[in-house]
py3Dmol code that shows the C-alpha trace and the ligand (Angstrom):
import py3Dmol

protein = """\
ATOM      1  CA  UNK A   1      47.557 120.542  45.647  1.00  0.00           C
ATOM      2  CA  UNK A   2      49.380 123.866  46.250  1.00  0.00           C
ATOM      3  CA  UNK A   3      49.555 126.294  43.521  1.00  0.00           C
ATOM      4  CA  UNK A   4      52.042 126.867  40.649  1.00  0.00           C
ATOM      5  CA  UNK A   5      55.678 128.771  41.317  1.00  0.00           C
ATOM      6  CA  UNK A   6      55.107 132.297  39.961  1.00  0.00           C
ATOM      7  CA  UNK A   7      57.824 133.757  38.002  1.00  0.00           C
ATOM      8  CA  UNK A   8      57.411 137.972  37.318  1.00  0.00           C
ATOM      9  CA  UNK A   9      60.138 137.843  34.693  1.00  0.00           C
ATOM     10  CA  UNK A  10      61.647 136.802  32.008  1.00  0.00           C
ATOM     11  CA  UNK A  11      65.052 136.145  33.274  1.00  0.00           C
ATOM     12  CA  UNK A  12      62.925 134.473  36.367  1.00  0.00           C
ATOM     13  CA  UNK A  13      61.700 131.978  33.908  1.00  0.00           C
ATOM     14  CA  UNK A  14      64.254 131.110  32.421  1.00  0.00           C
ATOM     15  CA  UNK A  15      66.157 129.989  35.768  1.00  0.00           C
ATOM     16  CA  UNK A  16      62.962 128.110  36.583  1.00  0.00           C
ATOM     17  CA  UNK A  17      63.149 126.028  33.187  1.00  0.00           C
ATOM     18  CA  UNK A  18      67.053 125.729  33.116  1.00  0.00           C
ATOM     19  CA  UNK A  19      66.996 122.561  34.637  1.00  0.00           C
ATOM     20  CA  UNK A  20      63.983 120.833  32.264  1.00  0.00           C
ATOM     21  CA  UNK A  21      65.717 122.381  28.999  1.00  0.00           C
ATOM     22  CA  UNK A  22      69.026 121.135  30.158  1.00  0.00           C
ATOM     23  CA  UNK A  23      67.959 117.565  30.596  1.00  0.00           C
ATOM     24  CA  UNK A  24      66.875 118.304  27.045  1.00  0.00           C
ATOM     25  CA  UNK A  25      62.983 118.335  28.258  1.00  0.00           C
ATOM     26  CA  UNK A  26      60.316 119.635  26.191  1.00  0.00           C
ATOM     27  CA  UNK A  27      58.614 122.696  27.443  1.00  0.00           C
ATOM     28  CA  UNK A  28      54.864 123.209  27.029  1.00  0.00           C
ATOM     29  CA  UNK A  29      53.350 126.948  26.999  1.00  0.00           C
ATOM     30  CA  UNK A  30      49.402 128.068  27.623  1.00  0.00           C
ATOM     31  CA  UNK A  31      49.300 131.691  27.117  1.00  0.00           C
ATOM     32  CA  UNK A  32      46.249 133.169  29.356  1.00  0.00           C
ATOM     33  CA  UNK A  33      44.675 136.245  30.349  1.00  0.00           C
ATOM     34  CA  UNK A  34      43.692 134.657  33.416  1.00  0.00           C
ATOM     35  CA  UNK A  35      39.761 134.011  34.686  1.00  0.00           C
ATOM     36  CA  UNK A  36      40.707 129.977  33.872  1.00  0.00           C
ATOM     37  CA  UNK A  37      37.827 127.839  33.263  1.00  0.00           C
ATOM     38  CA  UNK A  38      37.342 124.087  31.688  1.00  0.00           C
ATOM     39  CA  UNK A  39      38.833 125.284  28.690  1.00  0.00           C
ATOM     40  CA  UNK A  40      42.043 126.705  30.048  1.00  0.00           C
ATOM     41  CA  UNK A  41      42.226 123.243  31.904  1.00  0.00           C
ATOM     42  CA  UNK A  42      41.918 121.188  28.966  1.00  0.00           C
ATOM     43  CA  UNK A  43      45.385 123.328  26.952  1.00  0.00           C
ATOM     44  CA  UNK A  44      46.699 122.554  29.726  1.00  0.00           C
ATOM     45  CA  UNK A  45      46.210 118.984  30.005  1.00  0.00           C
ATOM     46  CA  UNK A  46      47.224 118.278  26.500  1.00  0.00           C
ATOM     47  CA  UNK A  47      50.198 120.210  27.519  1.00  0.00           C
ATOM     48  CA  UNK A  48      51.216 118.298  30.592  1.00  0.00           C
ATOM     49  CA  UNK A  49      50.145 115.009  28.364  1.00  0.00           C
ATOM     50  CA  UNK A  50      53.607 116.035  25.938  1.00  0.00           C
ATOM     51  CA  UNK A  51      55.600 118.218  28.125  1.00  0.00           C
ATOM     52  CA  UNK A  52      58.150 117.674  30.640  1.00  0.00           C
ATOM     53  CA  UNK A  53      56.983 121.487  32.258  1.00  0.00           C
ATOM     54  CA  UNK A  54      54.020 123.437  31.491  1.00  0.00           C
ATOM     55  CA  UNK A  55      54.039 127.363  31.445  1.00  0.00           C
ATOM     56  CA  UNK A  56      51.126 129.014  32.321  1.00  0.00           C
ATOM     57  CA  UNK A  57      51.070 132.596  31.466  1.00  0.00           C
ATOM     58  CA  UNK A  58      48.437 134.907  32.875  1.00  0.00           C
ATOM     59  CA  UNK A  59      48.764 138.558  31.842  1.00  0.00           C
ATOM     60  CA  UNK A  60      45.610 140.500  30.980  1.00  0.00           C
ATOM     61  CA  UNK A  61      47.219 142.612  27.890  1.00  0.00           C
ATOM     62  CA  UNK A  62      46.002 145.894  27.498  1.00  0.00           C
ATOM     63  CA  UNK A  63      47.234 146.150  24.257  1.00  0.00           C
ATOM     64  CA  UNK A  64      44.181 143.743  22.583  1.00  0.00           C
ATOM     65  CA  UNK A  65      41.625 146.149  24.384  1.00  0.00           C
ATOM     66  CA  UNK A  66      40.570 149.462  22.521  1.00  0.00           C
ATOM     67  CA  UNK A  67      39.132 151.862  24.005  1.00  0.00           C
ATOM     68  CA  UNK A  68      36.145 151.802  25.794  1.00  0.00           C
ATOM     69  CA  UNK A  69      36.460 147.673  25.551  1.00  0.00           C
ATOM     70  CA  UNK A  70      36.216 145.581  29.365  1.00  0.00           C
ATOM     71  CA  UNK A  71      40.205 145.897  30.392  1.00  0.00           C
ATOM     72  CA  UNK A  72      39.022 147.131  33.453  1.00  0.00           C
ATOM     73  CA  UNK A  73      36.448 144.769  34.032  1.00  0.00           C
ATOM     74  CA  UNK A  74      38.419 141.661  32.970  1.00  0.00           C
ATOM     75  CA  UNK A  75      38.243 139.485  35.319  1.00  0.00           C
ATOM     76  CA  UNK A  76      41.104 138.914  37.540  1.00  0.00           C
ATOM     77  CA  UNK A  77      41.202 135.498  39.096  1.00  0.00           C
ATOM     78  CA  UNK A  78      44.464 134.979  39.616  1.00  0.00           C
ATOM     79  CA  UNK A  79      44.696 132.563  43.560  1.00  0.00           C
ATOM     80  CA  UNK A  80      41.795 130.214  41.645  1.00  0.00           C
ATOM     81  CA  UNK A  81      43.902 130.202  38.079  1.00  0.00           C
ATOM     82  CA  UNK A  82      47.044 129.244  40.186  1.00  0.00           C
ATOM     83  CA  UNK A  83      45.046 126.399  41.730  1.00  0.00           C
ATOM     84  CA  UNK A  84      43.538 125.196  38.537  1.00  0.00           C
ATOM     85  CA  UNK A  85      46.846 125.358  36.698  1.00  0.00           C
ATOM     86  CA  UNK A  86      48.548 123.418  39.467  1.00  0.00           C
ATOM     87  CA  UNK A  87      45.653 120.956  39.074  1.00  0.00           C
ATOM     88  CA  UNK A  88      45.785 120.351  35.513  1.00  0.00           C
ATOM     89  CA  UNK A  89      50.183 119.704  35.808  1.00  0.00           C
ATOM     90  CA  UNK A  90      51.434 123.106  35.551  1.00  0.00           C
ATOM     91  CA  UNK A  91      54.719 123.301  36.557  1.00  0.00           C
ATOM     92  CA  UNK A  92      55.481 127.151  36.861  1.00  0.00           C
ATOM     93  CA  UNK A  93      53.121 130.222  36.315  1.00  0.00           C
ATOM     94  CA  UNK A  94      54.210 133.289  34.306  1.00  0.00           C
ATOM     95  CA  UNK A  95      52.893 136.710  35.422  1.00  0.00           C
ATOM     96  CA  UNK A  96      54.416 139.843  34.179  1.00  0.00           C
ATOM     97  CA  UNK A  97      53.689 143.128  35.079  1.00  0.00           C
ATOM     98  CA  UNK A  98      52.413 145.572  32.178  1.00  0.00           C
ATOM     99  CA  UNK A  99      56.083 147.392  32.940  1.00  0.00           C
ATOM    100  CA  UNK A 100      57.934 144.143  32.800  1.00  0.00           C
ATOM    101  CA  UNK A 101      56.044 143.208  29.529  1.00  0.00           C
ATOM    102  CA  UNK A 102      56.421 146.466  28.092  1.00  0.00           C
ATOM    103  CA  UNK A 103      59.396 148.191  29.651  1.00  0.00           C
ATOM    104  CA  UNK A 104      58.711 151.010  27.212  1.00  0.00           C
ATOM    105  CA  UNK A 105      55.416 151.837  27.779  1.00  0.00           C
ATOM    106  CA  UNK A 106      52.317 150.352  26.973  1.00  0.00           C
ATOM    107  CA  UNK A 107      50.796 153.273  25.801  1.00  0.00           C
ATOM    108  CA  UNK A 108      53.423 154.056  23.453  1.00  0.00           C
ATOM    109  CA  UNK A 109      53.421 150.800  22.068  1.00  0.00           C
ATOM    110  CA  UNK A 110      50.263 151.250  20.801  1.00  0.00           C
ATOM    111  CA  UNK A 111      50.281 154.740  20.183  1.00  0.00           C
ATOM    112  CA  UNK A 112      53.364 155.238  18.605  1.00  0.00           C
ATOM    113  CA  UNK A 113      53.685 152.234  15.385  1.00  0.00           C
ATOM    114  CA  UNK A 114      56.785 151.316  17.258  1.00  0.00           C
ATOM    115  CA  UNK A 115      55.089 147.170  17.248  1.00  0.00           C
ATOM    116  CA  UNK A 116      57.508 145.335  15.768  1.00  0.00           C
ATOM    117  CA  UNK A 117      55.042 142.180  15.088  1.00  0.00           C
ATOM    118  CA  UNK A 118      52.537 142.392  12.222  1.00  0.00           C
ATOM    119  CA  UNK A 119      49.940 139.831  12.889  1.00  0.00           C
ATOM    120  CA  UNK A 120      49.924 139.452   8.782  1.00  0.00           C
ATOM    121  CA  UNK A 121      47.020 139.567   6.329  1.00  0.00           C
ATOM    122  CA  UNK A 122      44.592 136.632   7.942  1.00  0.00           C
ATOM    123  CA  UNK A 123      44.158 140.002  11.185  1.00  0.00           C
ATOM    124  CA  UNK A 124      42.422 141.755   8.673  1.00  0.00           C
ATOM    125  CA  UNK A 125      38.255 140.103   7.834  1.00  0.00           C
ATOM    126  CA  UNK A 126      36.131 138.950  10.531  1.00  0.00           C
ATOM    127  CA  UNK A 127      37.292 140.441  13.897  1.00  0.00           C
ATOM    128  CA  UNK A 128      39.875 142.440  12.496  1.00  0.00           C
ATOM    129  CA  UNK A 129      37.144 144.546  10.577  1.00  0.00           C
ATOM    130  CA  UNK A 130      34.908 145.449  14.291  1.00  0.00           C
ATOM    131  CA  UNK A 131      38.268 145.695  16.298  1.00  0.00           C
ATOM    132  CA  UNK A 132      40.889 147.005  13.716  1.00  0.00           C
ATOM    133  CA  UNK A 133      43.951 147.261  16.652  1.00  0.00           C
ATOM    134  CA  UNK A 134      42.777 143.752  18.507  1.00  0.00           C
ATOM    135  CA  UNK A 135      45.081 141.350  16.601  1.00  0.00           C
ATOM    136  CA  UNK A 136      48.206 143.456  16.270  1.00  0.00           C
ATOM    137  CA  UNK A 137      48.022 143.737  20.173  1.00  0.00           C
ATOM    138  CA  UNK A 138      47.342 139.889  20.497  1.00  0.00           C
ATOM    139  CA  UNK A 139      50.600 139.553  17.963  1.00  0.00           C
ATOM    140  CA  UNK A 140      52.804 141.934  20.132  1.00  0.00           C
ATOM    141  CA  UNK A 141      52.265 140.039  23.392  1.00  0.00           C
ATOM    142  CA  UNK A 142      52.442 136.333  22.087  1.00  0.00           C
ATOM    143  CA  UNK A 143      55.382 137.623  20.330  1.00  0.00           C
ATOM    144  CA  UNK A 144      56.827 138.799  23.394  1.00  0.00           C
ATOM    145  CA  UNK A 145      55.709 135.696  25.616  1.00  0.00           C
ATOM    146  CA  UNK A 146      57.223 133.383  23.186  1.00  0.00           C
ATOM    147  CA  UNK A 147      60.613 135.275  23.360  1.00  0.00           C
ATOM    148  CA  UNK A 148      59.822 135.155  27.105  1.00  0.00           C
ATOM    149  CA  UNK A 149      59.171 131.165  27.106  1.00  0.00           C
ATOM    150  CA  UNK A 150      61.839 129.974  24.433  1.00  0.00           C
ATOM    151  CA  UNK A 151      61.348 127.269  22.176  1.00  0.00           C
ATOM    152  CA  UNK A 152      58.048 125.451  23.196  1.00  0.00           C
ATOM    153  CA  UNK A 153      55.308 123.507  22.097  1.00  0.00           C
ATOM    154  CA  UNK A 154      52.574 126.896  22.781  1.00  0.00           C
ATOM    155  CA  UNK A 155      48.517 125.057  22.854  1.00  0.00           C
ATOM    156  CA  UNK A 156      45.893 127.324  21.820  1.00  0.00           C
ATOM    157  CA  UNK A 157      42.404 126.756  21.482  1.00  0.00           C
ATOM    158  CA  UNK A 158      40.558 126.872  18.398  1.00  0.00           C
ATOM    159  CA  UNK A 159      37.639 129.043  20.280  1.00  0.00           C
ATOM    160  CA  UNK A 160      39.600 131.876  18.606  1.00  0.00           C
ATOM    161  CA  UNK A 161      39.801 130.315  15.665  1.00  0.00           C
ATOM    162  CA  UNK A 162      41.272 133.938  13.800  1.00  0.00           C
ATOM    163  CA  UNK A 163      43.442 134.095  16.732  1.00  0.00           C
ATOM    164  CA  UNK A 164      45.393 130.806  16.337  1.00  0.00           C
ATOM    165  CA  UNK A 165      45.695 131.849  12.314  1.00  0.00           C
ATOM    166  CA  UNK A 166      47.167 134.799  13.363  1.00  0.00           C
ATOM    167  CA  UNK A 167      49.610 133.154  15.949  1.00  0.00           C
ATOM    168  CA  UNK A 168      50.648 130.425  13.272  1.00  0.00           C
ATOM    169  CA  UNK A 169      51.556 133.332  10.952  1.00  0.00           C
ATOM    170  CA  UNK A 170      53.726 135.015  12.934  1.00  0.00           C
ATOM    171  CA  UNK A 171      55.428 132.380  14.645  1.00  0.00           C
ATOM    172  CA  UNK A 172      56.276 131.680  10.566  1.00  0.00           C
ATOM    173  CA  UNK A 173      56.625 135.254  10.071  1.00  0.00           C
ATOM    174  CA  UNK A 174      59.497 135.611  12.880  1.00  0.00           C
ATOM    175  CA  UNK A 175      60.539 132.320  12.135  1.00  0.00           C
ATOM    176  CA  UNK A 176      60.172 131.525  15.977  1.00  0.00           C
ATOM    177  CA  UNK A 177      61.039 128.290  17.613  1.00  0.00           C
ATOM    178  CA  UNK A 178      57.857 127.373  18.486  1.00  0.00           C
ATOM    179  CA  UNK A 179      55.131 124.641  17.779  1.00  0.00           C
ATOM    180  CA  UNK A 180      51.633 125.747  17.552  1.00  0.00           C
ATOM    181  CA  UNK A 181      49.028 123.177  18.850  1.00  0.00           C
ATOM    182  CA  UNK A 182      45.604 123.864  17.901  1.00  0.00           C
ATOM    183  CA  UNK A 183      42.996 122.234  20.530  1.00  0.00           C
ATOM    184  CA  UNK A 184      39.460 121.936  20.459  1.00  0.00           C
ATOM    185  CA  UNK A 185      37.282 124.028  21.429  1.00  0.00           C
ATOM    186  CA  UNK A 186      35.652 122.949  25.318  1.00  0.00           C
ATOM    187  CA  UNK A 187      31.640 123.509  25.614  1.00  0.00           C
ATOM    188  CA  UNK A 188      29.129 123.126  28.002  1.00  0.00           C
ATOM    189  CA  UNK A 189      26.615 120.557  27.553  1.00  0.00           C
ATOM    190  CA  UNK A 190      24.159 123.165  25.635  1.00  0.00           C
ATOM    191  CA  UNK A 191      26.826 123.700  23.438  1.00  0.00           C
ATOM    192  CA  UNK A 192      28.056 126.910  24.684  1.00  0.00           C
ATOM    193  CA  UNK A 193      31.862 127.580  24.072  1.00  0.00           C
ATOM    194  CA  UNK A 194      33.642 127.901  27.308  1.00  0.00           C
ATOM    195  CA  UNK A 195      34.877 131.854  27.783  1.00  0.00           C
ATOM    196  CA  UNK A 196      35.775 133.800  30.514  1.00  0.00           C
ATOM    197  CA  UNK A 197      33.553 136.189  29.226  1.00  0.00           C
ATOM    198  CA  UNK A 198      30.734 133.964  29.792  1.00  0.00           C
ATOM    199  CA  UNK A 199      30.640 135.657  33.563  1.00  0.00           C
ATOM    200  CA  UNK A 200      29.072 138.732  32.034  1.00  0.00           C
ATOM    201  CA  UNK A 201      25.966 136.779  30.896  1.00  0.00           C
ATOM    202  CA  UNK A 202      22.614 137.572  32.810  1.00  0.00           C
ATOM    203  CA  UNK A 203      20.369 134.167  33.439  1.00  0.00           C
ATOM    204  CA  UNK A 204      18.412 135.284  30.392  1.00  0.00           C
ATOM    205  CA  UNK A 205      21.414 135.509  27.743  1.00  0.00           C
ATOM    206  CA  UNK A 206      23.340 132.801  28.944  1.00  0.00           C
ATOM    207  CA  UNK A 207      20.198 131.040  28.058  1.00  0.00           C
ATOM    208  CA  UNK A 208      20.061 132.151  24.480  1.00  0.00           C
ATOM    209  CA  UNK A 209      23.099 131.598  23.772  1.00  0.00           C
ATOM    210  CA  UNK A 210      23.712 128.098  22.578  1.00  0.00           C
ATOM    211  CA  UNK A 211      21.916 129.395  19.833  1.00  0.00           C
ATOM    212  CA  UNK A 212      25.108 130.381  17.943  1.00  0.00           C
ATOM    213  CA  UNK A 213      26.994 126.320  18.313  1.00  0.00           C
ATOM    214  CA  UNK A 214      23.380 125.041  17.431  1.00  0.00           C
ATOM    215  CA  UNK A 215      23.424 127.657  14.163  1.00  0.00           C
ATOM    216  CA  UNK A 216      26.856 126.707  12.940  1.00  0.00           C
ATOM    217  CA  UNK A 217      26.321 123.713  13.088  1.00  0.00           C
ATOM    218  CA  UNK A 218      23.238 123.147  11.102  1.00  0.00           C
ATOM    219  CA  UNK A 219      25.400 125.799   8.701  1.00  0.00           C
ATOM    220  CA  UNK A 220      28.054 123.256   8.826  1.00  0.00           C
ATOM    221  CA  UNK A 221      25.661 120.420   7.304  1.00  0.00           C
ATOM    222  CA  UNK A 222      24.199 122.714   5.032  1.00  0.00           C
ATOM    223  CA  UNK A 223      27.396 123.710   3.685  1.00  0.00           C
ATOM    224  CA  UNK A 224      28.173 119.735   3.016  1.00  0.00           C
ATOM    225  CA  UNK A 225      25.079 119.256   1.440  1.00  0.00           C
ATOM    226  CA  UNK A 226      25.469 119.199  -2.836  1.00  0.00           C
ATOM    227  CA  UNK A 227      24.728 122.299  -4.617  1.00  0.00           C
ATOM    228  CA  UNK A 228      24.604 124.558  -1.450  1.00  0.00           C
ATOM    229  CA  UNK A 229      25.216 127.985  -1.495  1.00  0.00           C
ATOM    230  CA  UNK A 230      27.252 130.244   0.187  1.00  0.00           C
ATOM    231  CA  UNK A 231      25.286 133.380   0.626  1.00  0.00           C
ATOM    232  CA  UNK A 232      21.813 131.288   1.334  1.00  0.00           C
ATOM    233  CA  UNK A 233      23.536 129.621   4.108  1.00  0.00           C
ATOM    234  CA  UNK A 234      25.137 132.181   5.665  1.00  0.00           C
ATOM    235  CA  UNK A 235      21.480 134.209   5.335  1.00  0.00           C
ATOM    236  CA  UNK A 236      19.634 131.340   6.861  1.00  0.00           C
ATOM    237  CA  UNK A 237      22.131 131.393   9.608  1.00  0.00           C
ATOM    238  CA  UNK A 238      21.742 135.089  10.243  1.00  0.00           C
ATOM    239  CA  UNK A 239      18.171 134.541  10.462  1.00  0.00           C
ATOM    240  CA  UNK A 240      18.295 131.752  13.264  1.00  0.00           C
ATOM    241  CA  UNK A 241      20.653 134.141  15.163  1.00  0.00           C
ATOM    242  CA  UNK A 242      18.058 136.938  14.771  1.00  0.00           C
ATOM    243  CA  UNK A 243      15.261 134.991  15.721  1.00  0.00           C
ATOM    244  CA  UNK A 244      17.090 135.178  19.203  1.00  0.00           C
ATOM    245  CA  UNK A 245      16.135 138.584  20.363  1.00  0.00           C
ATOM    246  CA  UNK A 246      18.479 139.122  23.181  1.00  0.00           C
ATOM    247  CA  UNK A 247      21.587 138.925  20.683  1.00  0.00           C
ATOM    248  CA  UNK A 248      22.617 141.403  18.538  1.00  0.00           C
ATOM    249  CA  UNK A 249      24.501 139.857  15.150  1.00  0.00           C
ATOM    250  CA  UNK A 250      27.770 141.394  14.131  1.00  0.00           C
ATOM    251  CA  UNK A 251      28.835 138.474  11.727  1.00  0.00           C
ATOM    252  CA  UNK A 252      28.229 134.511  10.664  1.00  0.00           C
ATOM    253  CA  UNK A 253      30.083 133.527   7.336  1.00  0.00           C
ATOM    254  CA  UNK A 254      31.368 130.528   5.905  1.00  0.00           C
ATOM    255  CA  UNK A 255      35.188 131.217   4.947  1.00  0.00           C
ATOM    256  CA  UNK A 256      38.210 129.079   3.960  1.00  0.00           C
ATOM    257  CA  UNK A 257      39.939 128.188   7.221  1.00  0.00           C
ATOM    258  CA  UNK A 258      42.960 129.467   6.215  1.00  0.00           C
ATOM    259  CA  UNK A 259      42.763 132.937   4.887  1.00  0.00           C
ATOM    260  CA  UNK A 260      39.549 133.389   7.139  1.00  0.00           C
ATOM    261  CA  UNK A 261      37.663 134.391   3.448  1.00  0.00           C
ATOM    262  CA  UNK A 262      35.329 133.587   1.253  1.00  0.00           C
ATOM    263  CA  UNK A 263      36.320 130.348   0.068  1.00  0.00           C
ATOM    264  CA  UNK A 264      36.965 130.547  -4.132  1.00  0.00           C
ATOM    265  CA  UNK A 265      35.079 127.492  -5.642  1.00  0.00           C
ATOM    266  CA  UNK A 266      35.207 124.799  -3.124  1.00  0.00           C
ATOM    267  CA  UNK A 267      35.085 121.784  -4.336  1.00  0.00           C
ATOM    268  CA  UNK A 268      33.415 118.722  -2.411  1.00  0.00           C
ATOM    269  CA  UNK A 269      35.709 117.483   0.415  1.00  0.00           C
ATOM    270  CA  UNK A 270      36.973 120.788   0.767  1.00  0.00           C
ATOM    271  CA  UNK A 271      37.530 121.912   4.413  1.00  0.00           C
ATOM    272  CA  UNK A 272      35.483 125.168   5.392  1.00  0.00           C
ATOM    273  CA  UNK A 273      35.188 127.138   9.181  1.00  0.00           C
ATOM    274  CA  UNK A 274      31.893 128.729   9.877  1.00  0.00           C
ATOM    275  CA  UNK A 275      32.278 131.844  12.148  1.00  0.00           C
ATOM    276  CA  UNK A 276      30.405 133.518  14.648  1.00  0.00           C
ATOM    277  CA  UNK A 277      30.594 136.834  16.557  1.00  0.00           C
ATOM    278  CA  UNK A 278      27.317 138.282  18.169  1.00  0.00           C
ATOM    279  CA  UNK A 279      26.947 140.332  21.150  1.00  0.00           C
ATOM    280  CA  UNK A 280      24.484 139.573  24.229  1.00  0.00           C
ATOM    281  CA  UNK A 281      24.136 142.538  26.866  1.00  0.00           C
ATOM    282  CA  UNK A 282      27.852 143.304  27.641  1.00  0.00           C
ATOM    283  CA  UNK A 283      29.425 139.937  26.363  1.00  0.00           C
ATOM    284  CA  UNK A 284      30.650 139.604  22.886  1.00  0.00           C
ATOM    285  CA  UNK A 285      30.560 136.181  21.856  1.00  0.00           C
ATOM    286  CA  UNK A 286      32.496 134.223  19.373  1.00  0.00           C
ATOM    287  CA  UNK A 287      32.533 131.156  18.091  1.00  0.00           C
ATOM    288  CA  UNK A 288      33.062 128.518  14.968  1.00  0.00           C
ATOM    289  CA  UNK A 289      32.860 125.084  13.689  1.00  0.00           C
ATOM    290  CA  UNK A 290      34.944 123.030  10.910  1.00  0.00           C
ATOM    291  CA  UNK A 291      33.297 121.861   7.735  1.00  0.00           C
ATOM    292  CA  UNK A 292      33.749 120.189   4.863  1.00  0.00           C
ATOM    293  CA  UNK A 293      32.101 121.366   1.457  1.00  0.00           C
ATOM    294  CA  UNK A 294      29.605 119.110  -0.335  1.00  0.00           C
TER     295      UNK A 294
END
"""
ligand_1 = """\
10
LIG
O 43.470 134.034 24.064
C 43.901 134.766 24.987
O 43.616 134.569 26.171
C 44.793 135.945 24.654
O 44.407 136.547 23.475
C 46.286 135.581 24.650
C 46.622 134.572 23.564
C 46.689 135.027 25.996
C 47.125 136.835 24.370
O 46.897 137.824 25.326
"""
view = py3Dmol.view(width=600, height=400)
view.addModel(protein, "pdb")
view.setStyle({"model": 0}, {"cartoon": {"style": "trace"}})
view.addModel(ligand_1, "xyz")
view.setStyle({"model": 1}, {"stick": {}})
view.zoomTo()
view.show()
């Protein structure tokens, strides 16, 4: 199958879509950074499955990277993630240029407090604590890419879980015309969630890794167990993760899914999302699992 159209603009996009919105079609949206793998292929599947034309979007943001984080090393994929997109029933690719996304600089975007998109109080725990500027420069592009798209159905995949909290509050927040479509989360058979950040794993990590799925989820039945205990689970998790020598922990908590903290007195039934983040040589990993209190 030959790849995707690639549009570089905005206005480019638009012309591409007139048709499909004028027949009154519904446009799907999978906002990338690119390096697609099984997981990228599965948003957009269910995309193509509702859609009468899928965006893809692949645009490596520099605005979620701080300083000294892998920008650079990113990988950049972009003939295969054409290929795969065209596989999966992508209709037209979206690829920007860091000018054409951010006409006024990037750099002064983020230097300056000129964002105009707060990603809203749910940026704040969790990842927002170990990378304090990630989320607001997550908020800015998909802010931008969804004035970019138009209205849309946008799929996101609940790998970053905090990311598609964020994404529902500001497409709330702006009161945008878009629907957010949380997916599941695509993992090898060893459990491992699909990321493009997987590449950076030596034979020896990628081995350990599975450790964090097979943690949350014996959290995740721990948690629905009667009479459990927040701190002793998320202890007992911490300890399975640092029984794994080749990660280094940065957080595993049990939270309410929708503020993304502690949950206040769960009752039984109540839905819960254990949360990972730990770092193996130069990947940082995350990860997380639904629950339901006991
Ligand atoms: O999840 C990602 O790949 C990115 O954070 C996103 C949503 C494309 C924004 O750059």
């Amino acid at each position: 199958m030959s790849p995707v159209p690639v549009t570089r603009t905005a206005d480019e996009l638009a012309d591409h879509l007139e048709g499909v919105r004028a027949g009154g079609g519904a446009v799907g949206f999978v906002p990338t950074m690119g390096a697609l793998h099984r997981g990228h292929a599965a948003l957009v599947d269910a995309a193509a499955a509702v859609c009468d034309a899928v965006v893809v979007s692949v645009f490596v943001n520099p605005l979620q990277f701080a300083p000294g984080e892998d920008l650079d090393a990113y990988p950049r994929t972009l003939d295969a993630d054409l290929a795969l997109a065209a596989d999966h029933g992508a209709t037209v690719a979206f690829v920007p240029t860091v000018d054409a996304m951010y006409p006024e600089g990037d750099d002064r975007v983020a230097a300056d407090g000129v964002r105009r998109v707060d990603p809203g109080p749910v940026a704040l725990p969790l990842e927002g604590e170990g990378r304090p500027t990630h989320f607001a420069g997550v908020a800015e592009v998909v802010a931008r890419l969804f004035v970019a798209v138009g209205p849309c159905h946008a799929f996101f995949g609940e790998k970053d879980f905090q990311q598609l909290q964020v994404v529902r509050h500001l497409v709330a927040a702006l009161g945008l015309p878009v629907d957010v479509v949380g997916c599941p989360t695509v993992r090898d058979a060893d459990g491992l969630a699909l990321s493009s950040r997987n590449a950076y794993l030596t034979p020896a990590e990628r081995a350990a890794a599975p450790v964090l799925h097979r943690t949350l989820c014996d959290g995740a039945e721990a948690v629905g167990r009667p009479g459990w205990d927040r701190a002793t689970v998320e202890a007992d998790m911490a300890a399975a993760i640092a029984a794994e020598p080749t990660g280094a922990l940065e957080y595993v908590v049990v939270v309410d899914p929708t503020t993304l903290l502690p949950p206040e007195a769960p009752e039984p039934g109540d839905a819960l999302r254990l949360l990972v983040a730990c770092r193996f040589g130069r990947a940082r990993l995350i990860d997380n699992v639904p629950a339901l209190a006991g």
